[in-house]
C-alpha positions, 0 to 999 in steps of 0.5 A: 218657173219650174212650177209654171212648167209643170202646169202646162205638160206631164211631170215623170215620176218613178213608179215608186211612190215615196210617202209623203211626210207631212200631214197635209199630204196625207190622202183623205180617206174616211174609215167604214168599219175596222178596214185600218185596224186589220190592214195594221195588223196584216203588215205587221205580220207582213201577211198579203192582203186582198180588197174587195169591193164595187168600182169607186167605193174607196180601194184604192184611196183606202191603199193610198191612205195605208201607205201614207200612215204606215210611211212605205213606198206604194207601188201601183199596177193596173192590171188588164187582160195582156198583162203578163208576168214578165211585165211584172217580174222584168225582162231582158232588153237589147240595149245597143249590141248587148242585152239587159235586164230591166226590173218590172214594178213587182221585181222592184217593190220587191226588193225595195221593200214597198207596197206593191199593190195589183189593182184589178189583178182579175184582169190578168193573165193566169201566168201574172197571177200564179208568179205571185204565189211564192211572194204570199205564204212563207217563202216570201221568194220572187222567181226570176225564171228568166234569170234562174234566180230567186229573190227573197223579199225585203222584210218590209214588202207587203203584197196587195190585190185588189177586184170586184166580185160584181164582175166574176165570170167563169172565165175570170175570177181568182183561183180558190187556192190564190184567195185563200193566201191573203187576208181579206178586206171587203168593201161597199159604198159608204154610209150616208153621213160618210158619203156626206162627209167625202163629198163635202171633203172632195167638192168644198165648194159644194154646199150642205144642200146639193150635197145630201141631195146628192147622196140621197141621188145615189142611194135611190139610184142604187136600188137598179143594180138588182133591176137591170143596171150592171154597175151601181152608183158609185161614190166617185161617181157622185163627187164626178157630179158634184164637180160638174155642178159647182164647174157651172153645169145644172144639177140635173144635166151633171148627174146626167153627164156622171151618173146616167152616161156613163152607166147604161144605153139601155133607154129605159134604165136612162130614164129610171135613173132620170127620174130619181134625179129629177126628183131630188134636183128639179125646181 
């Protein structure tokens, strides 16, 4: 019954994620480079560590898939443009005739001695961005300005950011003297046999066929980045496809609907992309 339930509305979880235990739990991610081997030996040394990549290239399930090996709590935080460092750190709260405090994710992970990771910590206001800077050299010290208090990590706490270089600007982009505290990851699209393999992983039901014509899709309609298209293909966009097709949507018209849609409403670059998934799809 519980599990019927669970089915028909949103479960509540806490913002701390356990590891999972067991194998079969564990996030699927297919290894590019030394990305693993390095981010170990971060942790190890309890050092910061910042990704870097294009959107739907891995980040986050590449984080997933760390937190699971290395069995800490994850804590993720969506950074955006209203993000203040008191949704971070906490606040107090008028709870009946008194006020208390509520610890936000940061102030949390912090002491629990998770995983905090800020994805897209471009996105946020300067003030989210200066209050990590105590937590990513020696001190290792969380401040509370509200509280006039100082917490010192848990030794296990590691911090992880992550942004896309694509989308620096003059007015958003990480300070030199943020991105010099953290040991950098950089990340791209896959190489063809890993892209095969992820989506074959991610869409089984999607045969060897469609599957290399996919991936073949998406590294030709890649070439526009430089031509135009603000954002590349990405590969959760190709498995997005891969899911309409096998759902009982026509080749063409899921890559339309993943890959062209979303992407651009310039007409002309519609129809460039149109054109390479028609070659690779069209009888």
């Amino acid at each position: 019954m519980k599990g019927f339930l669970n089915r028909l509305r949103g479960v509540e979880r806490d913002i701390i994620q356990q590891p999972v235990e067991d194998e079969a739990g564990a996030p699927y991610y297919e290894a590019q480079e030394n990305e693993v081997e390095i981010f170990e030996a971060a942790y190890k040394k309890r050092l910061p560590v910042m990704l870097k990549g294009p959107t739907g290239c891995g980040k986050t399930r590449f984080l997933e898939y760390m937190a699971w090996r290395l069995k800490r709590p994850l804590v993720t935080v969506s950074c955006h443009e209203d993000l203040t460092s008191s949704d971070l750190v906490g606040r107090f709260l008028l709870e009946g005739e008194a006020t208390v405090w509520q610890d936000g994710p940061l102030t949390r992970a912090v002491k629990a001695g998770a995983i905090c990771y800020l994805d897209e910590i471009v996105e946020a206001r300067t003030d989210s961005t200066v209050i990590i800077h105590p937590l990513t050299d020696h001190r290792r010290q969380l401040p509370l300005e509200k509280k006039g208090q100082e917490i010192e990590a848990h030794e296990d706490f590691m911090l992880v950011i992550s942004y896309n270089p694509g989308y620096q600007t003059v007015l958003k982009d990480l300070k030199p003297s943020t991105k010099q505290r953290f040991i950098g990851i950089n990340f791209d699209y896959p190489r063809e046999e890993i892209e095969r393999k992820i989506i074959q992983n991610e869409v089984p039901e999607l045969d060897t066929t469609q599957v290399e014509k996919l991936v073949a899709t998406g590294r030709r309609a890649r070439t526009l980045k430089d031509h135009g298209l603000e954002e590349a293909t990405s590969t959760r966009a190709l498995v997005y496809a891969g899911n309409m097709m096998v759902a009982g949507i026509e080749p063409v018209e899921a890559c339309k609907a993943a890959l062209v849609n979303p992407v651009t409403d310039d007409p002309e670059l519609a129809e460039a992309l149109m054109e390479i998934i028609k070659a690779h799809f069209a009888v």
